[in-house]
Backbone as CSV, one residue per row, in Angstrom:
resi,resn,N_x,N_y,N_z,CA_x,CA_y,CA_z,C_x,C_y,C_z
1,UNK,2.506,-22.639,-1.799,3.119,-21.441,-1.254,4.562,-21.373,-1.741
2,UNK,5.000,-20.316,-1.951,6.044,-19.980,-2.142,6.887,-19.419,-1.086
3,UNK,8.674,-19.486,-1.338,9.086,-19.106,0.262,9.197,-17.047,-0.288
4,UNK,9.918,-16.441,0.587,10.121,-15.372,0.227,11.355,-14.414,0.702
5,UNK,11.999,-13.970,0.103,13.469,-13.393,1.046,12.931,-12.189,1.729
6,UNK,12.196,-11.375,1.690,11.835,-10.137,2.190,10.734,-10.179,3.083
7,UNK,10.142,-10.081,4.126,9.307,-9.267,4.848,8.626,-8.654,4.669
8,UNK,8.245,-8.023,3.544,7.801,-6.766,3.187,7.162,-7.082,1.217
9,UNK,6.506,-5.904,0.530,6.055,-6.282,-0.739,6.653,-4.640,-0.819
10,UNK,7.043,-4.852,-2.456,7.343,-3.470,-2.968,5.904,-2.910,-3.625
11,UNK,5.639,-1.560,-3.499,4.013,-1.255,-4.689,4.596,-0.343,-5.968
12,UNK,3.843,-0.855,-6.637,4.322,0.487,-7.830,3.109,1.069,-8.314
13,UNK,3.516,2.617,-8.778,2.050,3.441,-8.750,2.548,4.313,-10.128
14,UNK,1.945,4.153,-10.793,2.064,4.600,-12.374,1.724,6.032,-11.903
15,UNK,2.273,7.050,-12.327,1.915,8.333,-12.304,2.013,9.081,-13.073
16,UNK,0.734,10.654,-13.139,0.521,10.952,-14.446,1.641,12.514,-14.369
17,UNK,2.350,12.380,-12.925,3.571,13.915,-12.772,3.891,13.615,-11.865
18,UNK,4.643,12.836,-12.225,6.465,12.559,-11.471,6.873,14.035,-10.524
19,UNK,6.732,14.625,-11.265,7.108,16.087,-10.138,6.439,16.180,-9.091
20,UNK,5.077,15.848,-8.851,3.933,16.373,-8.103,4.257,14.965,-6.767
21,UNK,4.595,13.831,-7.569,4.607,12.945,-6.741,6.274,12.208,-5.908
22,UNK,6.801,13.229,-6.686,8.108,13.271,-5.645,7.996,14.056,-4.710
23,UNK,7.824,14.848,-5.206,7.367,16.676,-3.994,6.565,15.698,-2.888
24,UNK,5.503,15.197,-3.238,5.009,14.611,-2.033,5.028,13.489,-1.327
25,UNK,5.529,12.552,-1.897,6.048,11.185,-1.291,7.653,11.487,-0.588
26,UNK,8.358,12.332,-1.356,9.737,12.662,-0.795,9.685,13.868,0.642
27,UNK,9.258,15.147,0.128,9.151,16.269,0.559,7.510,16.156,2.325
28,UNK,6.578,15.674,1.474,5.678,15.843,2.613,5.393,14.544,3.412
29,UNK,5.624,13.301,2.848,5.321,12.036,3.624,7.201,11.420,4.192
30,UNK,8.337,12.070,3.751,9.597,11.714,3.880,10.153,10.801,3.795
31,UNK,9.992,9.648,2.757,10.282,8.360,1.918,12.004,9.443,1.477
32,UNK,12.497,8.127,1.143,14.112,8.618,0.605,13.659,8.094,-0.843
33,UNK,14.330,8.462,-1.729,14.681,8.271,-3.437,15.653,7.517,-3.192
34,UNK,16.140,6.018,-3.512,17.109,5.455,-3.451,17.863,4.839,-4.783
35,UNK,16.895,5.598,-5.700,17.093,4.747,-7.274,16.409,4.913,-8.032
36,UNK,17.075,5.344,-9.317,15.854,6.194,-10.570,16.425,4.829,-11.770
37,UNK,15.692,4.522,-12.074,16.037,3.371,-13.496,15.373,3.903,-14.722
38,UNK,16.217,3.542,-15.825,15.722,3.706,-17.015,15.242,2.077,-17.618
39,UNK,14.042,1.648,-17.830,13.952,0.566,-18.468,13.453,0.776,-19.534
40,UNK,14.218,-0.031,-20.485,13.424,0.010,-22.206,12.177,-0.663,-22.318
41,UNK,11.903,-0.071,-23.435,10.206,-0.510,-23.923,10.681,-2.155,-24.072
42,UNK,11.696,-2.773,-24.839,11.381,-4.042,-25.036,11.635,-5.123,-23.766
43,UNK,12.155,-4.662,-22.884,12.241,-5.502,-21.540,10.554,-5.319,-21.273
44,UNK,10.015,-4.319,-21.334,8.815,-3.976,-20.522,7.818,-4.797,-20.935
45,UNK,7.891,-4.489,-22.575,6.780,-5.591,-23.141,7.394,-7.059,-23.147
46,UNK,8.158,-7.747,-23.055,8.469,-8.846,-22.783,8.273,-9.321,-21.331
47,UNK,8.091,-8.355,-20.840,7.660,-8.775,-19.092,5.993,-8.732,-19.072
48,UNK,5.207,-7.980,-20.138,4.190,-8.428,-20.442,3.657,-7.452,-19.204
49,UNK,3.857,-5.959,-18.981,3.589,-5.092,-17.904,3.336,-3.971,-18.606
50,UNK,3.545,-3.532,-19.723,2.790,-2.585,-20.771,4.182,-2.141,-21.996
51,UNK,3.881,-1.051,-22.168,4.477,-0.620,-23.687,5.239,0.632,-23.741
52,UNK,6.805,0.478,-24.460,7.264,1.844,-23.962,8.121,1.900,-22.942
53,UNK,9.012,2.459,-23.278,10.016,2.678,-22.303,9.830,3.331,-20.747
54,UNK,9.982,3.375,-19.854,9.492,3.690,-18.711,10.801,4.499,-17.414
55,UNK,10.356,5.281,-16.511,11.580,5.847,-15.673,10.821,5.355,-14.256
56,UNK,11.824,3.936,-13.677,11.130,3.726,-12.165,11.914,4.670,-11.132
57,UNK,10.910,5.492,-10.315,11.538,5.892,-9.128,11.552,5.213,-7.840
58,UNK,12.412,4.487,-7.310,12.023,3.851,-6.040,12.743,4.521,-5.014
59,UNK,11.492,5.075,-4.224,11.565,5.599,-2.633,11.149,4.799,-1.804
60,UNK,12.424,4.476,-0.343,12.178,3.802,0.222,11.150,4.293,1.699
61,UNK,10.737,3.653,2.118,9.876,4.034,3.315,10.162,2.647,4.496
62,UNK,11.188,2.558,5.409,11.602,1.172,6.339,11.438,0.119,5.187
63,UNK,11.244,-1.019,5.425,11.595,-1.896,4.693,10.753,-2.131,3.122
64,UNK,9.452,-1.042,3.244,8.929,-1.135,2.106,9.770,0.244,0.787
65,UNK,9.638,-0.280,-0.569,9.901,0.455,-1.542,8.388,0.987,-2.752
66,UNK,8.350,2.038,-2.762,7.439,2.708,-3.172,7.864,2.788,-4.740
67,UNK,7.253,1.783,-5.901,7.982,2.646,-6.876,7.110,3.106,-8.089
68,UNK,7.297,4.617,-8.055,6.812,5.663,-8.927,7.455,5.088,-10.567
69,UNK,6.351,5.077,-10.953,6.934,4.313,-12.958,5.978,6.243,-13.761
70,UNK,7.018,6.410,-14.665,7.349,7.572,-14.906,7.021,6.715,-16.626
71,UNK,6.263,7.269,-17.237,5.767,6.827,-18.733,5.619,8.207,-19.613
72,UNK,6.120,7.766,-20.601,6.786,9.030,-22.012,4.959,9.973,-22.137
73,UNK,4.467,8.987,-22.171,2.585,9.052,-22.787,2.394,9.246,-20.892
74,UNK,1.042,10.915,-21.283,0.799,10.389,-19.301,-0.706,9.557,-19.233
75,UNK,-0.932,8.467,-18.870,-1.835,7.701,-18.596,-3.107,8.635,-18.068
76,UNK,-4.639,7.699,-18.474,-5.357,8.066,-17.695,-5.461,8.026,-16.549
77,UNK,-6.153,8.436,-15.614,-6.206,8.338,-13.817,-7.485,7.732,-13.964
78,UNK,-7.288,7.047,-12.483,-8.299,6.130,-12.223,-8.978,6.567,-11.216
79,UNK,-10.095,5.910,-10.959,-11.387,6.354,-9.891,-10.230,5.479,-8.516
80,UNK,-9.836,6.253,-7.602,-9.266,5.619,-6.245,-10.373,5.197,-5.347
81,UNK,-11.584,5.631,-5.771,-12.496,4.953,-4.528,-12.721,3.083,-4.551
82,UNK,-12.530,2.927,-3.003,-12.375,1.363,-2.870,-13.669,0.386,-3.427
83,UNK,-14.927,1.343,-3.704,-16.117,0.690,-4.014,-16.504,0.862,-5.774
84,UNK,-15.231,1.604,-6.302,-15.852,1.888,-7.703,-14.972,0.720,-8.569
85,UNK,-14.186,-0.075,-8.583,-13.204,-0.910,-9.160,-12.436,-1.875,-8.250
86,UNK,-12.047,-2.842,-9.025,-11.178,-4.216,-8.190,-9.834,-3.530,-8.434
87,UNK,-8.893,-4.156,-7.222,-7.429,-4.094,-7.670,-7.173,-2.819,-6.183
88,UNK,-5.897,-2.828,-6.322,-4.924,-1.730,-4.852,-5.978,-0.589,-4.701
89,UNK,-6.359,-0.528,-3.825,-6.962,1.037,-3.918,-6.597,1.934,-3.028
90,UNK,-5.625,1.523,-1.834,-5.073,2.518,-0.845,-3.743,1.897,-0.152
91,UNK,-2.955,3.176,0.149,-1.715,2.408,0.785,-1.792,3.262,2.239
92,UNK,-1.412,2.684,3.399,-1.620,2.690,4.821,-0.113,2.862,5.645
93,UNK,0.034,3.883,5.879,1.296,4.665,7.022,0.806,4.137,8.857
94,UNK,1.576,3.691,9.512,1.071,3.823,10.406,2.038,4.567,11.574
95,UNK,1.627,5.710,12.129,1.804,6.458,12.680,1.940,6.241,14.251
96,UNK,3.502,7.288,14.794,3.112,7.037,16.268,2.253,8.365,17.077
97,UNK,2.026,9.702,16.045,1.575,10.521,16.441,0.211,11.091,15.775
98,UNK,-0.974,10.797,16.023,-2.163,10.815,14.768,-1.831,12.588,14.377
99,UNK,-2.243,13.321,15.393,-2.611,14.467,15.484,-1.176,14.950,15.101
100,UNK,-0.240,15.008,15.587,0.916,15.379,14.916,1.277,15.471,13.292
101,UNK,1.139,13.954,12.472,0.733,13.700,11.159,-0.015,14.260,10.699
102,UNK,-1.116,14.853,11.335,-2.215,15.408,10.588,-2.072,16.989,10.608
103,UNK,-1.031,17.487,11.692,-1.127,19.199,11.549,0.041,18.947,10.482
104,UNK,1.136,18.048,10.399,2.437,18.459,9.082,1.284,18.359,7.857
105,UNK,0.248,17.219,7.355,0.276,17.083,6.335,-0.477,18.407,5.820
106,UNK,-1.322,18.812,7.183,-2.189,20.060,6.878,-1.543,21.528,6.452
107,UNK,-0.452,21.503,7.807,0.728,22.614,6.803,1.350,22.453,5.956
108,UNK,1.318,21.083,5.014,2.130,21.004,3.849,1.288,21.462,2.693
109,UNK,-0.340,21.849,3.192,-1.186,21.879,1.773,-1.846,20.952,1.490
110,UNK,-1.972,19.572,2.545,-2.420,18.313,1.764,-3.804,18.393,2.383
111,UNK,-5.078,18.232,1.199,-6.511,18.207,1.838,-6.861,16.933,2.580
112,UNK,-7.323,16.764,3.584,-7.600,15.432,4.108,-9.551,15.406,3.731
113,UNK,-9.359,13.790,3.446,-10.504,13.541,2.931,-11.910,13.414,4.076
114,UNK,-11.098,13.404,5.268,-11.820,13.312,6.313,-11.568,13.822,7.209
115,UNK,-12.232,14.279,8.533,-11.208,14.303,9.978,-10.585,13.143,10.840
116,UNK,-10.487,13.182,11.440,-9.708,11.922,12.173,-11.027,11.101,12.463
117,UNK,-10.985,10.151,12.268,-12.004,9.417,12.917,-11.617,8.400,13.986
118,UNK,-11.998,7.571,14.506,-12.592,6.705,15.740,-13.343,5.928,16.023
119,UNK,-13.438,4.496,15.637,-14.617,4.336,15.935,-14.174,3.212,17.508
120,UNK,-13.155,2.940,17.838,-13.035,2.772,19.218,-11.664,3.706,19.942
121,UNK,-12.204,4.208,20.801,-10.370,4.744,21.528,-9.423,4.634,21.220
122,UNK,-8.889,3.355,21.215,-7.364,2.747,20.753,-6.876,3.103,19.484
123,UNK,-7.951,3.493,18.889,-7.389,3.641,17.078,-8.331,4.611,16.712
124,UNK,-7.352,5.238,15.646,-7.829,6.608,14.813,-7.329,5.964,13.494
125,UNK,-8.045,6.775,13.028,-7.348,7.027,11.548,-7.960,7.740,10.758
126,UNK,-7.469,8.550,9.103,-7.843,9.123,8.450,-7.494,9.319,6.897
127,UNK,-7.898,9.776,5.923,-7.673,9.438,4.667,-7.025,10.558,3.801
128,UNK,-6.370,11.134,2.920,-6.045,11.630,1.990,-5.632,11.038,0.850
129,UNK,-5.451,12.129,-0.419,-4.618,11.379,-1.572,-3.922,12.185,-1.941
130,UNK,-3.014,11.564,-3.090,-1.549,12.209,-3.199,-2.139,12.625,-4.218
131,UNK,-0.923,13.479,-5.063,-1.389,14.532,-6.076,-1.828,14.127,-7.751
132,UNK,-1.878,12.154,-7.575,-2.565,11.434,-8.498,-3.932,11.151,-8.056
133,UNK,-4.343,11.511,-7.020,-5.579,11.044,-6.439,-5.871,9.889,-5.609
134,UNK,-4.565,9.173,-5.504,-4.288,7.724,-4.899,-5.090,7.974,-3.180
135,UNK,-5.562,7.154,-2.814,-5.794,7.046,-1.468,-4.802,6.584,-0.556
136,UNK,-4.275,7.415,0.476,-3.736,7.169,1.216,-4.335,7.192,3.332
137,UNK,-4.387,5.914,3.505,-5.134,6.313,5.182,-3.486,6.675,6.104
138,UNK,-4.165,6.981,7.396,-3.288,7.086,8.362,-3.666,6.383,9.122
139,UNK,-2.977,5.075,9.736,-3.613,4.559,11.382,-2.833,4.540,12.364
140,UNK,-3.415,4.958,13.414,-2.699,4.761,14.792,-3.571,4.117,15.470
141,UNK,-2.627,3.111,16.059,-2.910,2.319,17.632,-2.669,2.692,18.828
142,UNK,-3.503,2.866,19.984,-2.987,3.393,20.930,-1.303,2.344,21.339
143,UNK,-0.132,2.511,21.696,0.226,1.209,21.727,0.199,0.803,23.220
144,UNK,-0.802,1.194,24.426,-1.335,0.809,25.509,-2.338,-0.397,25.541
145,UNK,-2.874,-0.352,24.516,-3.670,-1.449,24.094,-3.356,-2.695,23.476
């Protein structure tokens, strides 16, 4: 094991429009932008993480950092379903208001992949994706329970 200074893991999510996914990580889920980097192609390939110069956006969300990697070439998209491929397939908000979360994201335009579900009282939750197709759930705990 290793020790660790942070609490928390940063994610990074390659995206194929930076525009689409600020608008909605900034604008409809309300993460802050705390830092746009330019990294060169030869740091990148020497870190052995791909090819090409790259633009990281990191938005913070409490102690986690979200960071959007912005590539010259736009990548293919991937299948987000958790049963079609190995590797991240969803990132998880957890909410103190289910139904509240779910009428903003609905007036923001965002399709939800499901309705709220339930499968005991204490907890709901529900799924959408952002405008790469990424899966994103919502969970709430009752916090009575």
């Amino acid at each position: 094991m290793f020790e660790t200074t942070q609490g928390s893991v940063d994610i990074g999510l390659t995206t194929r429009d930076i525009g689409a996914m600020r608008d909605f990580y900034i604008g409809v889920l309300g993460l802050e932008e705390v830092a746009v980097r330019d990294i060169p192609g030869d740091f990148v390939s020497q870190a052995g993480f791909g090819t090409g110069d790259l633009k990281l956006h990191a938005l913070r969300f409490g102690d986690i950092l979200i960071k959007l990697l912005e590539w010259p070439t736009q990548p293919p998209s991937a299948d987000p379903l958790a049963d079609t491929s190995a590797g991240f397939r969803y990132l998880t908000f957890w909410v103190k208001d289910m139904e509240a979360a779910v009428d903003h994201l609905k007036a923001a335009g965002v399709r939800l992949e499901c309705e709220i579900l339930s499968r005991v009282p204490e907890r709901k939750l529900v799924f959408f994706k952002d405008p790469d197709g990424n899966l994103i759930e919502l969970n709430w705990v009752d916090p009575a329970a």
